[in-house]
C-alpha positions as a Markdown table, in Angstrom:
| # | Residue | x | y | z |
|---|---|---|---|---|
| 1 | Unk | 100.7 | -35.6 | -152.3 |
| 2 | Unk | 99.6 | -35.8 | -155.7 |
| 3 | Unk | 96.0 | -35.6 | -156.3 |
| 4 | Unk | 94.9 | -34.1 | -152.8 |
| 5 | Unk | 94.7 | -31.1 | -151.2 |
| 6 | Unk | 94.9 | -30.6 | -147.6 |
| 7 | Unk | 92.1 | -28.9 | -145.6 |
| 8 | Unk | 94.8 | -28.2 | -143.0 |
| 9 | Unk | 98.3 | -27.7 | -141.3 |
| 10 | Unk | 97.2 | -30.8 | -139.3 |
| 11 | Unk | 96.6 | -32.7 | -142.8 |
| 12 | Unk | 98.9 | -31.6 | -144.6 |
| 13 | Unk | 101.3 | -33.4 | -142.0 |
| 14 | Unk | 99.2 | -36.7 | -142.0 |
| 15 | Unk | 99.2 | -36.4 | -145.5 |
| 16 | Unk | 103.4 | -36.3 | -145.3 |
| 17 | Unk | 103.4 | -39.3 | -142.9 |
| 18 | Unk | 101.0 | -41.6 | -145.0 |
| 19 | Unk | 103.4 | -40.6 | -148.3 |
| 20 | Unk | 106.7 | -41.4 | -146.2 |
| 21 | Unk | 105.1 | -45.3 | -145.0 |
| 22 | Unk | 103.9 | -45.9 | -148.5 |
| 23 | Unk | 107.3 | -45.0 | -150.4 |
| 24 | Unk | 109.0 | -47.6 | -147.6 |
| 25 | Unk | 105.8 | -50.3 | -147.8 |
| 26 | Unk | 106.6 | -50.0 | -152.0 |
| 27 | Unk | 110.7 | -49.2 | -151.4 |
| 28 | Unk | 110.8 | -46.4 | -153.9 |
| 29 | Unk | 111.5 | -43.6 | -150.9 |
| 30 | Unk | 115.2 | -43.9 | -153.4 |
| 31 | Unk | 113.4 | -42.9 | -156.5 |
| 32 | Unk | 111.7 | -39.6 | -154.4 |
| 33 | Unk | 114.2 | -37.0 | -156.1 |
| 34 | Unk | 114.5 | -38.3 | -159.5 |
| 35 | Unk | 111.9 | -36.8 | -162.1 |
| 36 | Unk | 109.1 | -38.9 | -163.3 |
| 37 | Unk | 110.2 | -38.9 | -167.1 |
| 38 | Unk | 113.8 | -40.6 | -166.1 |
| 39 | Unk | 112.6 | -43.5 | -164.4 |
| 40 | Unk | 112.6 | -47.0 | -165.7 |
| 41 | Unk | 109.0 | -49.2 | -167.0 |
| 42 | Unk | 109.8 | -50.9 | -163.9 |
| 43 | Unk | 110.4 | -48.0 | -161.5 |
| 44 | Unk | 107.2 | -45.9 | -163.0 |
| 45 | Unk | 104.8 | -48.8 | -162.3 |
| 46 | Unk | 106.0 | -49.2 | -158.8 |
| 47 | Unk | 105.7 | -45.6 | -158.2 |
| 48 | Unk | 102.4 | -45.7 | -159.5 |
| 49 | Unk | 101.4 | -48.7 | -157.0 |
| 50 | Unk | 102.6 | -46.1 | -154.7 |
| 51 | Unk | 100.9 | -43.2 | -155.6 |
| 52 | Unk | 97.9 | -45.5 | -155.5 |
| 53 | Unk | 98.1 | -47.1 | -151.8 |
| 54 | Unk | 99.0 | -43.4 | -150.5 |
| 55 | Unk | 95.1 | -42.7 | -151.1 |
| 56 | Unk | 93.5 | -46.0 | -149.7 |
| 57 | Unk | 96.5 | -46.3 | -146.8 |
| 58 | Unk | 94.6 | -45.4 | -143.8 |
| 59 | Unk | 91.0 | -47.3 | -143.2 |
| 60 | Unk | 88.4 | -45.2 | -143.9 |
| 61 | Unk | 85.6 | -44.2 | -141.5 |
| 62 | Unk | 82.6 | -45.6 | -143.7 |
| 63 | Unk | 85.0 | -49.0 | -143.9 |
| 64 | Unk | 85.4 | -49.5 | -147.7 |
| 65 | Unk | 88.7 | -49.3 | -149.6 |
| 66 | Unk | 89.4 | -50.4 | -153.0 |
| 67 | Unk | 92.0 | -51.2 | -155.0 |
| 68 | Unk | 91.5 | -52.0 | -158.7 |
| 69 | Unk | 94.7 | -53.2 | -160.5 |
| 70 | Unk | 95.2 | -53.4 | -164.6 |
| 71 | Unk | 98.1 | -55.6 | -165.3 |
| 72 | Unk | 100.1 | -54.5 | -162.4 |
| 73 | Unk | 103.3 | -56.7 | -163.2 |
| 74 | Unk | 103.6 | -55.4 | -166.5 |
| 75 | Unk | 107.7 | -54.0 | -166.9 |
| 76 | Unk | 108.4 | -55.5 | -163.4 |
| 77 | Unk | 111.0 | -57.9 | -163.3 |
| 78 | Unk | 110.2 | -61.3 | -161.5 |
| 79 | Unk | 112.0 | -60.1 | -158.3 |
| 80 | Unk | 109.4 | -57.1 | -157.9 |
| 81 | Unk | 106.7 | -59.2 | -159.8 |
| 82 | Unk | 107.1 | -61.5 | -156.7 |
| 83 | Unk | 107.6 | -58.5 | -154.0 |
| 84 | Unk | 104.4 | -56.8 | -155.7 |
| 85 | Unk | 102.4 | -60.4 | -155.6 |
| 86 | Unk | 103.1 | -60.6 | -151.4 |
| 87 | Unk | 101.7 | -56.9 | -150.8 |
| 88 | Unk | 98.9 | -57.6 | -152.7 |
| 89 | Unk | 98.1 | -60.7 | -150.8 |
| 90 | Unk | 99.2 | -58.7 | -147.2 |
| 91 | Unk | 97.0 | -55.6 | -148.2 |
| 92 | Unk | 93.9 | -58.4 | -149.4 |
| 93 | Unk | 94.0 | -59.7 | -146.0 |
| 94 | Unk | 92.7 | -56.5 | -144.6 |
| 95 | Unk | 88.9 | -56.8 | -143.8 |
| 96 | Unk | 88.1 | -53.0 | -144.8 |
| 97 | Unk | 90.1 | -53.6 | -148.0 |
| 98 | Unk | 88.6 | -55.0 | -151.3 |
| 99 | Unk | 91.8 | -56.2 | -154.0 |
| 100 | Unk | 90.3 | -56.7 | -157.4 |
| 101 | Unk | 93.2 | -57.5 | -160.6 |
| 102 | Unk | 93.3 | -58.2 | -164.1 |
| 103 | Unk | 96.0 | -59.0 | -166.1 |
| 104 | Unk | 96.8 | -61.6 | -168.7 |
| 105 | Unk | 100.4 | -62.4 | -167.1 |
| 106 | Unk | 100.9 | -66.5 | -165.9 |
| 107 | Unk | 102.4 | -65.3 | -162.2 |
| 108 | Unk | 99.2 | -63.2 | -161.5 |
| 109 | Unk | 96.9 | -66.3 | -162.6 |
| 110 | Unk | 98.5 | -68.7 | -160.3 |
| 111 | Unk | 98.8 | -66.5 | -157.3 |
| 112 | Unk | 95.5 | -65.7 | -157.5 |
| 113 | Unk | 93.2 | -68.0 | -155.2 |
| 114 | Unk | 90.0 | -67.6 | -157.5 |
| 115 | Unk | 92.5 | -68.8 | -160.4 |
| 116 | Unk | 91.5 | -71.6 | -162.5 |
């Protein structure tokens, strides 16, 4: 996993689980082999969401998780705009986890519920 290094056998193998639920949660587990620099706008920002959940997936034992998103639809097309838009409102519905977005795009204004 990118970004973290395991204290042990034993969490090296959690670690391998988390990354294998996350790529299926975000359906890029069929982008896994191809290098970073070949994928799409599209494919890198999903990857990214990814890469992202894999290190808040499991609740933590202090009970705060946080996701901070900067125009996460940017290069998505509206059928992973709309895909992305329902996991954001699944993971929001978490009690431990705290969703905060910004981006200037009309589909994120109206599905957010503070939206004016």
């Amino acid at each position: 996993m990118m970004g973290a290094t395991p204290t042990s056998a034993a969490a090296a193998a959690q670690d391998a689980i988390v990354v294998a639920e996350v790529m299926d949660y975000c359906d890029v587990a069929g982008l896994a082999e191809r290098s970073y620099p070949t994928l799409s706008g599209g494919e890198k920002q999903r990857v990214n969401f990814a890469r992202v959940l894999a290190q808040i997936w499991e609740p933590r034992p202090d009970g705060g998780r946080y996701l901070f998103l900067d125009e996460p639809l940017t290069f998505l097309d509206i059928g992973h705009q709309i895909d992305l838009m329902r996991k954001l409102r699944e993971l929001a519905a978490a009690p431990d986890l705290t969703v905060v977005g910004w981006s200037m795009t009309s589909p994120w204004r109206r599905a957010s519920p503070t939206s004016s």
